[in-house]
C-alpha positions as CSV (number, residue, x, y, z in Angstrom):
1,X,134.5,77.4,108.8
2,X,133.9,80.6,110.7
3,X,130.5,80.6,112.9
4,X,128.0,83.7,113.5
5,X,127.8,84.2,117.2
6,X,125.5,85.2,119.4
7,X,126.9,88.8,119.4
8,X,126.7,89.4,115.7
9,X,122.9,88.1,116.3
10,X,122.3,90.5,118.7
11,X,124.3,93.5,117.1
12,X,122.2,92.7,114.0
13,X,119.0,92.7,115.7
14,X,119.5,96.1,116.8
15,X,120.7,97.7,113.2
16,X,117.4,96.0,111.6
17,X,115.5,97.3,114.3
18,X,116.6,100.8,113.8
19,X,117.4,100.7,110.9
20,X,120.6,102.8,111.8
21,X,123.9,101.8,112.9
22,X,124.2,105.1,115.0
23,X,121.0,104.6,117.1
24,X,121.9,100.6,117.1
25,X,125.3,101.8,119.0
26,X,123.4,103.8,121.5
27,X,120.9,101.0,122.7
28,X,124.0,98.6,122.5
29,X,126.1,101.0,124.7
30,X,128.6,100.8,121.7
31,X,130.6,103.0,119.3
32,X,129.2,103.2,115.4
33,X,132.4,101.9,113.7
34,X,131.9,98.6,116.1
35,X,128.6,98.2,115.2
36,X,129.3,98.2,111.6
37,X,132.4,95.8,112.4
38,X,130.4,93.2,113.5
39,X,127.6,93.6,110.4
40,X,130.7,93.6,107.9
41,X,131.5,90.3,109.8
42,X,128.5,88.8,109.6
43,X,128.4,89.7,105.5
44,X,132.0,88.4,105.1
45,X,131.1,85.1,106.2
46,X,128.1,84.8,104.7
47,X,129.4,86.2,101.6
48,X,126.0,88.5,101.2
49,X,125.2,91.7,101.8
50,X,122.3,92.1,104.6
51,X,121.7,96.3,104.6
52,X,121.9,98.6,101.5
53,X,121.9,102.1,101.8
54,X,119.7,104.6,99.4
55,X,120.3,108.2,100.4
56,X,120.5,108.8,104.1
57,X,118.6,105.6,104.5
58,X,119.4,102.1,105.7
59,X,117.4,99.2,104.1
60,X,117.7,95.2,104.2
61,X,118.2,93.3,101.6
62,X,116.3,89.7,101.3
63,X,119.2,88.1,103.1
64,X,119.0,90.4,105.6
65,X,115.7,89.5,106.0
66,X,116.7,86.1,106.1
67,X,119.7,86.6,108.9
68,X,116.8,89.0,111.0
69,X,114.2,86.0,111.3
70,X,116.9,83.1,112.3
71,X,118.5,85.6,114.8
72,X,114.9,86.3,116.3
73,X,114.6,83.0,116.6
74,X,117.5,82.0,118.1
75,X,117.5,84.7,120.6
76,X,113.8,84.3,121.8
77,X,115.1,80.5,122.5
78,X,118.1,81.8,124.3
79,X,115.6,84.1,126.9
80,X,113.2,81.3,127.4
81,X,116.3,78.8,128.6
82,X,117.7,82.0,130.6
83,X,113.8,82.5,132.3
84,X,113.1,79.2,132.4
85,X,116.3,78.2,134.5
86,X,115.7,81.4,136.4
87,X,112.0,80.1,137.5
88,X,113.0,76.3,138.5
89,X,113.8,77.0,142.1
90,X,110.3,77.9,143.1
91,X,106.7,78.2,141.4
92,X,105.8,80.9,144.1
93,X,108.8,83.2,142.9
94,X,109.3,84.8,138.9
95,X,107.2,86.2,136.9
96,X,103.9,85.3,134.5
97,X,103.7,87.9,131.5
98,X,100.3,87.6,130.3
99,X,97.8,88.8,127.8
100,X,94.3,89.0,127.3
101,X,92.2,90.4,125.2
102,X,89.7,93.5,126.1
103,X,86.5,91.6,126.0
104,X,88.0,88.8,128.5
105,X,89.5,91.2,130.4
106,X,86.8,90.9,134.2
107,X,87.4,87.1,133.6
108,X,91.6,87.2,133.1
109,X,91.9,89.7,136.6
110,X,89.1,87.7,138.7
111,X,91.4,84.4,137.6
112,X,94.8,85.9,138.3
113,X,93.6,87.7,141.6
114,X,92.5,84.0,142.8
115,X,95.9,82.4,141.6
116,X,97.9,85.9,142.9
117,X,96.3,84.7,146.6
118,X,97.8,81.4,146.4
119,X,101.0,82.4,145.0
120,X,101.3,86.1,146.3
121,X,105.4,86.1,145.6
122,X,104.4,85.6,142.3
123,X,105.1,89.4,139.7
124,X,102.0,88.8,137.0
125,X,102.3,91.7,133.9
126,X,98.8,91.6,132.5
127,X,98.7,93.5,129.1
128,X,95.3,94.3,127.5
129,X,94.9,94.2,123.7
130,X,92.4,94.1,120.8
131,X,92.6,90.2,119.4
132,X,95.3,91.0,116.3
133,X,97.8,92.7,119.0
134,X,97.1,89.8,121.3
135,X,98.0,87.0,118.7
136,X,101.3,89.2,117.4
137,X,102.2,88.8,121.2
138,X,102.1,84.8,121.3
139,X,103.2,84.2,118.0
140,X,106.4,87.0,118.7
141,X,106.8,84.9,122.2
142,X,106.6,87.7,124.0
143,X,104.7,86.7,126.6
144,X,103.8,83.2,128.1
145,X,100.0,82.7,128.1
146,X,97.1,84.8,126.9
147,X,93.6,84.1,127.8
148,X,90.7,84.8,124.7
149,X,88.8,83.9,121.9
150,X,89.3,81.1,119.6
151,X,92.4,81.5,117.8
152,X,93.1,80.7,114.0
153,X,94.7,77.8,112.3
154,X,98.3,77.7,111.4
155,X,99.9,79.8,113.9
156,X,101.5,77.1,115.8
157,X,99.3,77.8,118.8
158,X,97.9,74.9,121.1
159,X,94.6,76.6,122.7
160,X,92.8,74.7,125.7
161,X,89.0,75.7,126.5
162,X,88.0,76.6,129.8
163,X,84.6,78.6,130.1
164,X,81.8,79.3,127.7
165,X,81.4,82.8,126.6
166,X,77.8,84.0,125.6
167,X,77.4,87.0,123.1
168,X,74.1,89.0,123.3
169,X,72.2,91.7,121.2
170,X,72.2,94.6,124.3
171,X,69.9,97.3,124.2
172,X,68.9,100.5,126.4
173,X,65.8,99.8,128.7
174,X,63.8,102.0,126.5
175,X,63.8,100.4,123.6
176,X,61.0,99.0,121.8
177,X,62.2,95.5,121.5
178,X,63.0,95.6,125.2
179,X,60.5,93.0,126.9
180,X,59.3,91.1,123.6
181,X,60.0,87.1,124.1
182,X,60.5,86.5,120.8
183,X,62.5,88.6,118.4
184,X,63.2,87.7,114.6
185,X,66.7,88.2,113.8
186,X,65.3,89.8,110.3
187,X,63.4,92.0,113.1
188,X,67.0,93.5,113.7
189,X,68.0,94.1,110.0
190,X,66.3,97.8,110.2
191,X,68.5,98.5,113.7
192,X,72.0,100.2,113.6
193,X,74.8,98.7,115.6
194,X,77.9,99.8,117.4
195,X,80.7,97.4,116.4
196,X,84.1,96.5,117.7
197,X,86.9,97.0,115.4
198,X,88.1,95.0,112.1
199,X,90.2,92.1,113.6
200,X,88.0,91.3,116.8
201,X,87.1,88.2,117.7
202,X,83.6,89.5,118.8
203,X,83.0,91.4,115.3
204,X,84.1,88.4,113.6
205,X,81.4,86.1,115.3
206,X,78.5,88.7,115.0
207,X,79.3,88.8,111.0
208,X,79.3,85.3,110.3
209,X,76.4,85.0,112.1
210,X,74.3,87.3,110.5
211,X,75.8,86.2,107.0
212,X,74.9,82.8,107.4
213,X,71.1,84.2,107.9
214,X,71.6,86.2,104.6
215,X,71.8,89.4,106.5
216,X,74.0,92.2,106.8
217,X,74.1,94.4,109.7
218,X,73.7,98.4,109.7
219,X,76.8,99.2,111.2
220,X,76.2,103.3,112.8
221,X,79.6,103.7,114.6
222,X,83.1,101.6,114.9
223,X,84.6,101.0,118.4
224,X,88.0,100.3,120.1
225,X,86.6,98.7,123.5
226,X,83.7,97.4,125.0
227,X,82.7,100.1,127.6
228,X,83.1,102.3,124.8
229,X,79.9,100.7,123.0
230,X,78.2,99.8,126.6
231,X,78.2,103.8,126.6
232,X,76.8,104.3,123.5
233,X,74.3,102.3,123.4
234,X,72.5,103.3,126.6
235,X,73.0,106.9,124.9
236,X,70.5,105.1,122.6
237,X,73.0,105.4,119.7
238,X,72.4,101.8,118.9
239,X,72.1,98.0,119.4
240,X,75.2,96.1,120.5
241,X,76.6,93.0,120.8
242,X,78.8,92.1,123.8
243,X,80.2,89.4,125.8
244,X,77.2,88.5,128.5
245,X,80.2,88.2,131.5
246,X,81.2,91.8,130.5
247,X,77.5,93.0,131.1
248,X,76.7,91.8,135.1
249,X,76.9,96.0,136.8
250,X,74.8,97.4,133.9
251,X,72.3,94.8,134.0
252,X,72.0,94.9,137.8
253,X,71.9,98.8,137.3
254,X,69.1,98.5,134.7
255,X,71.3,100.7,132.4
256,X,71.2,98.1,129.7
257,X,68.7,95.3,128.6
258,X,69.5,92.2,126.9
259,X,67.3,91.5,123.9
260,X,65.5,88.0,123.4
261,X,66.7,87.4,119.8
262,X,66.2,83.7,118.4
263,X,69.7,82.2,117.7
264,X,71.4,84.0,120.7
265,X,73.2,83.5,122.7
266,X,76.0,83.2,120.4
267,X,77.9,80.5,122.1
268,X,81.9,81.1,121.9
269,X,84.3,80.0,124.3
270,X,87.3,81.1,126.2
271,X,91.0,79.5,125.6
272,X,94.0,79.7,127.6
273,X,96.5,80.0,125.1
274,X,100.5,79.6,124.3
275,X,102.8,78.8,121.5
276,X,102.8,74.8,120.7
277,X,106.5,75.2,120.9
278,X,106.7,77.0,124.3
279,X,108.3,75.3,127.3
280,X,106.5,76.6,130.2
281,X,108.2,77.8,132.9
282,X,106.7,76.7,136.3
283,X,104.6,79.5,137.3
284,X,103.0,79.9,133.6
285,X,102.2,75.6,133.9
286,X,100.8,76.5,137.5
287,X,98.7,78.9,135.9
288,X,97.4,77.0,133.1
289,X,96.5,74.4,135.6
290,X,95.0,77.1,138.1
291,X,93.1,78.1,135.1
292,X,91.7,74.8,133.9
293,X,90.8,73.5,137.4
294,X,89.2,70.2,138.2
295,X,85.8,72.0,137.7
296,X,86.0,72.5,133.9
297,X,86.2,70.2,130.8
298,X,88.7,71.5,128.9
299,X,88.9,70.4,124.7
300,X,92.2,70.8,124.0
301,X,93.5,71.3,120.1
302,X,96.6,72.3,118.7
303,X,96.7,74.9,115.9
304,X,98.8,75.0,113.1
């Protein structure tokens, strides 16, 4: 019986990426009738079809689909063995791709600028993303470790906690709440906030807690990042609520004022996070470790 090989995988990859055999040739540094020679083999020994084509366009069929998702597979197992075996000679040499979402972002640089001083031969890529983008990352094993928020159940993710992270209801100094010591949370169902957008981790937690009082928040304006609502709300645009380790300039600064509500803090946590299935290479276990330290007490769970 006739195997696919890793070639065809590859060749494949690129034609359902495209979704062209022309532009597939060019990334592959090959000609078009090639391309298409190696997808005809693949569909002559599976005995399928895996593209159709309607008009001018290229489409894959449900075993296309199928071939695309094993072929991922297979290939992001073939790059971890090739960076895995490229990282064993040394933990102070290779490379830690990392992610970490926006609001976590201070913490995630001050961590990897102490563990780039121990380990300076070390080259760290640090990408910054909204929560959704972040998760896409891990579960696509694009990158080794992410640092953020709780993540959610049944995505084959094992998440380790490491530091608390306290929300807060923020304010300008010149607000009327500023300075009371004891503000109703119903007190804040007449204020309009500045909210992170759908799919945040920080959204998510200031919903559920407001719907679990029977409230629902006035929501005046959506935003993509943090300083983005720190802005706005000492424009005196409206109330926000933001990670207290994001807030330590402004407060100093007096540009912002945290507001005593009852129930907050909102007590989250931060995770250091990679797939349950991932083999770490060296330098992403060193970091984990780095991370976790001797001075925390990490819960460990594995999701999904």
């Amino acid at each position: 019986m006739r195997r696919l090989t890793l070639r065809q995988f590859r060749v494949f990859e690129a034609v359902a990426r495209h979704l062209s055999f022309s532009r597939a040739a060019e990334e592959l540094h090959l000609s078009q009738p090639a391309v298409s020679m190696q997808v005809k083999g693949i569909e002559a020994i599976l005995g399928v079809p895996l593209t159709e084509q309607l008009g001018k366009k290229i489409f894959l069929t449900d075993a296309g689909l199928e071939v695309l998702h094993a072929s991922q597979a297979i290939t992001a197992r073939l790059d971890d063995l090739q960076h895995n075996l490229a990282q064993l000679r040394s933990v102070d040499t290779g490379r830690l791709n990392m992610a970490a979402t926006s609001t976590v972002n201070a913490v995630a640089t001050d961590i990897l600028a102490r563990f780039r001083g121990r380990h300076p031969g070390v080259a760290i890529h640090l990408d910054v993303s909204n929560r959704a983008a972040v998760l896409d990352q891990l579960v696509g094993n694009h990158i080794d470790l992410a640092i953020m928020g709780q993540v959610p159940d049944g995505l084959g993710l094992e998440a380790t906690r490491f530091m608390d992270n306290p929300l807060v209801v923020i304010a300008p100094p010149d607000h009327p709440l500023v300075g009371k010591k004891k503000i109703s949370v119903r007190d804040l169902a007449s204020e309009s906030f500045l909210v992170r957008e759908a799919g945040s981790g920080t959204r998510g937690a200031m919903e559920r807690f407001f719907a679990a009082r029977g409230l629902e928040i006035r929501s005046s304006m959506e935003m993509s990042s943090n300083e983005a609502i720190k802005q706005a709300v000492q424009a005196g645009l409206g109330l926000g609520i933001l990670s207290l380790q994001t807030l330590e300039m402004e407060l100093a600064l007096r540009r912002l004022a945290v507001l005593a509500v009852e129930g907050f803090p909102i007590m989250r946590h931060w995770y250091v996070v990679h797939r349950t299935d991932k083999r770490l290479s060296p330098v992403a276990q060193a970091f984990k470790t780095f991370v976790l330290g001797p001075a925390n007490s990490p819960a460990q769970t594995t999701l999904g």
